[in-house]
C-alpha positions in Angstrom: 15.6 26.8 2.0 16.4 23.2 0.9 17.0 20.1 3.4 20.7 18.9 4.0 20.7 16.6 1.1 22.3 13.5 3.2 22.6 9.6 2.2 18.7 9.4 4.2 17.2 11.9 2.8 18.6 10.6 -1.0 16.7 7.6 -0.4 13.6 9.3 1.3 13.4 11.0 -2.2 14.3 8.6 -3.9 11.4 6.6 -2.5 9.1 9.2 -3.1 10.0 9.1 -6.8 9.4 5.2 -6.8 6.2 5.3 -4.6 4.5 7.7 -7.4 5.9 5.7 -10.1 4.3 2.6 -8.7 1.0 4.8 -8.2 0.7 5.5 -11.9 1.4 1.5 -12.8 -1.1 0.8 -10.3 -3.6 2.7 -11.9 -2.9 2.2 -15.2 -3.4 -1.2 -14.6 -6.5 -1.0 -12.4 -8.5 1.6 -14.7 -7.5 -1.3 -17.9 -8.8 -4.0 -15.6 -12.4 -2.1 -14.6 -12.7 -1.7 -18.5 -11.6 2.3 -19.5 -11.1 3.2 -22.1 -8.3 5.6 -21.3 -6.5 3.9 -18.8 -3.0 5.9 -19.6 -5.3 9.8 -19.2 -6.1 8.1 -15.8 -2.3 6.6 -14.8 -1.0 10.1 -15.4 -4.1 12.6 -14.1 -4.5 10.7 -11.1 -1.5 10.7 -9.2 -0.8 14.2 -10.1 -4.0 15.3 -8.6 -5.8 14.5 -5.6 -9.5 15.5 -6.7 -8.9 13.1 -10.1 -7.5 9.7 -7.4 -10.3 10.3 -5.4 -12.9 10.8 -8.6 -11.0 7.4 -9.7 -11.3 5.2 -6.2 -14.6 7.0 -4.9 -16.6 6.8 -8.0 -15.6 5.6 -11.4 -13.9 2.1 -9.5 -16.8 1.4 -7.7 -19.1 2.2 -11.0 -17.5 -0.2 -12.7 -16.9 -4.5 -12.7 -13.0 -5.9 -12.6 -13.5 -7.7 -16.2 -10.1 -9.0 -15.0 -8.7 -10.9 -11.8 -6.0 -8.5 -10.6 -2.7 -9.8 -12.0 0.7 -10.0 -9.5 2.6 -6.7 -10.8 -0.7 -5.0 -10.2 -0.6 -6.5 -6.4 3.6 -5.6 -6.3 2.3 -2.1 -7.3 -0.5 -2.0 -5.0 1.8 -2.9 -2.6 4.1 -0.2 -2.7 1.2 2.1 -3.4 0.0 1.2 0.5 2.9 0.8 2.3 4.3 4.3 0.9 1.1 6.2 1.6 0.9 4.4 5.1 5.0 4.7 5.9 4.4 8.4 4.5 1.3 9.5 7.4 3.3 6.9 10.1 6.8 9.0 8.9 5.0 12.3 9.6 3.5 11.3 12.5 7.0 9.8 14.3 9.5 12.2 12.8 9.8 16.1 13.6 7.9 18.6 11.1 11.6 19.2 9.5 10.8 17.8 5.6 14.7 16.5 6.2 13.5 14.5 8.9 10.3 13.2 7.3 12.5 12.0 4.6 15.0 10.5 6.4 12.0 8.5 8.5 10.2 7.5 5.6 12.0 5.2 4.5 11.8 3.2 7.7 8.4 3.3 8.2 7.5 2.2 4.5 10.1 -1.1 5.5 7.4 -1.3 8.4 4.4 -0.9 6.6 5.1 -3.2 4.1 3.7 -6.3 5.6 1.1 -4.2 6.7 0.2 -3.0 2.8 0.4 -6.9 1.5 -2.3 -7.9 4.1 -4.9 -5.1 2.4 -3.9 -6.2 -1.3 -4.0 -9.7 -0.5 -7.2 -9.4 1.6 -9.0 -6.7 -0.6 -7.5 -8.6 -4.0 -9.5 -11.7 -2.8 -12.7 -10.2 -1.3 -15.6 -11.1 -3.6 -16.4 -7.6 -5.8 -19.2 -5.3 -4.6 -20.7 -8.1 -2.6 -21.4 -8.9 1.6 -19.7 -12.3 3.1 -22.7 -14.0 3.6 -23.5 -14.9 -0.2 
């Protein structure tokens, strides 16, 4: 059976729609950055699957130099990328198992996590590549 569609959980799904849209600019970008050659076959194959995002973060990423300095819609995307996946386990974990409820509580908690998903970009976007602190 479907949720009650009400005003919250519109915008709960609505937000989901935006949080995967900013998933596939995200990687788009980032795979075009680290140098592939198919950086569109990764924006589209990634977000759809789970195996193929962590293949993408776990090893091609890491295999692979930024030939590029991350530009600031790629941190925007990166951004929303965070604070949805983050509002999205925070939403699950607050809310009642009711997929209604989750999408009503999402949107909240991705408002909270925002803040939270600019420190990572900022801090991981400025983080020497592949290297320890020390030099």
């Amino acid at each position: 059976m479907f949720p009650a569609l009400t005003p919250a959980v519109a915008v709960g799904a609505a937000l989901l729609a935006f949080v995967w849209i900013a998933s596939v600019v995200w990687v788009a970008f980032d795979a075009r950055a680290h140098g592939s050659a198919h950086p569109a076959l990764w924006a589209v194959l990634a977000p759809l699957s789970g195996v193929v995002l962590l293949y993408y973060l776990l090893w091609f990423r890491r295999g692979r130099a930024r030939e590029r300095p991350a530009t600031r819609p790629e941190r925007a995307a990166a951004v929303v990328v965070v604070a949805g996946l983050g509002g999205l386990v925070v939403g699950s974990l607050v809310s009642s198992p009711d997929p209604a409820a989750q999408l009503a509580t999402w949107p909240v908690a991705f408002v909270c996590c925002l803040p939270v998903g600019y420190g990572v970009v900022q801090t991981r976007c400025d983080a020497p590549e592949g290297g320890s602190a020390g030099g």
